[in-house]
C-alpha positions in Angstrom: 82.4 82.5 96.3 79.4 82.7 98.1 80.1 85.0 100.7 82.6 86.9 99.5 84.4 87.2 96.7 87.9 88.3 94.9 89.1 91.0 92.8 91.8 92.1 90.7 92.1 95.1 89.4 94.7 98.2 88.0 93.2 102.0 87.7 94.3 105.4 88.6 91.9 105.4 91.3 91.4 101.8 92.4 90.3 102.9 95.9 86.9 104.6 94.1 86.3 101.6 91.5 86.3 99.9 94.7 83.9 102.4 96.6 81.7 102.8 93.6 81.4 98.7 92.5 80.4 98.1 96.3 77.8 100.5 96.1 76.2 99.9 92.5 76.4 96.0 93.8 75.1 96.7 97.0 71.7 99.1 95.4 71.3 96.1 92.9 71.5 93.5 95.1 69.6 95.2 98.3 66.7 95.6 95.5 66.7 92.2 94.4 67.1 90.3 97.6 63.9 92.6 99.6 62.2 91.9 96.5 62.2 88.6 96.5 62.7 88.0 100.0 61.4 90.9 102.6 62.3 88.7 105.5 65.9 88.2 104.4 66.9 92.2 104.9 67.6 91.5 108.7 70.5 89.3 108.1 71.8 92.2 106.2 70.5 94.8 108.8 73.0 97.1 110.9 71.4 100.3 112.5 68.6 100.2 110.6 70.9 100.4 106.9 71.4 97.3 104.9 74.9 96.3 104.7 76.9 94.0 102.4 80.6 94.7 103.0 82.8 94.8 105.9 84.3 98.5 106.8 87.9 97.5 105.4 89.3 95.9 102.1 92.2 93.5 102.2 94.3 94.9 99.4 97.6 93.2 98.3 99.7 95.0 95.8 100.6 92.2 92.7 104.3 93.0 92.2 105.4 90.3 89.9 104.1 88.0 87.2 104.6 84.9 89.4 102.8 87.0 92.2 99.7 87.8 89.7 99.9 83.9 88.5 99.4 82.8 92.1 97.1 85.3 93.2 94.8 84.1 89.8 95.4 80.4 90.5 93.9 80.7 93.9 91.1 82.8 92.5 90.1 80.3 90.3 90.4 77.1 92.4 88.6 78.9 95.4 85.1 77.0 94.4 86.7 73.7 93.6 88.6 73.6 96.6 85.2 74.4 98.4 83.7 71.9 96.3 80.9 74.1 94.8 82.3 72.8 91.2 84.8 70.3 89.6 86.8 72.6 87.5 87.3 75.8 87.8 85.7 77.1 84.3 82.5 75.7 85.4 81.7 78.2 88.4 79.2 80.4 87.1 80.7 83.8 88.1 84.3 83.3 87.1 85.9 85.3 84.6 88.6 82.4 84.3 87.9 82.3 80.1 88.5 86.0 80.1 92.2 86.0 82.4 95.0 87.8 80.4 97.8 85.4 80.4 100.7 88.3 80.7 100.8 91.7 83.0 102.6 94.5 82.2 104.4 95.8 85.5 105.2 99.5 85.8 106.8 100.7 88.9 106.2 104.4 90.1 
């Protein structure tokens, strides 16, 4: 999506995949965007520190194989719905080609 965007994930430590992703994305991108746009680092701007991310994560826990199916589907037809493309394959940053088509489910 263009101004945010969706991921699913399993680790040990999801919470610092999480922490760590946001912060190698937010060095690369803060590079690239002042780069080629100085001006642009204000919309990004909060006491003086560029920021990307809002303070808190929306996290749902994927207990079930119909539960990971729907979560996927709406994934992938996010852009189509906002009509950025006609199918979902075709948006440029989806990993829809690369989906597994079964979870394995452990419970604790």
């Amino acid at each position: 999506m263009l101004n945010h965007l969706h991921f699913v994930g399993q680790a040990p430590d999801l919470i610092a995949v999480v922490r760590d992703m946001k912060k190698y994305l937010t060095n690369a991108l803060q590079k690239n965007i002042i780069a080629a746009e100085p001006g642009i680092f204000k919309l990004f701007e909060e006491n003086g520190k560029f920021k990307l991310w809002y303070d808190k994560n929306y996290p749902k826990l994927i207990e079930s194989e119909e539960m990971y199916n729907q979560k996927m589907e709406y994934i992938q037809l996010n852009p189509v719905r906002k009509k950025y493309v006609y199918y979902p394959e075709d948006w440029e940053w989806s990993s829809v080609c690369k989906i597994p088509t079964k979870i394995k489910i452990s419970y604790l």
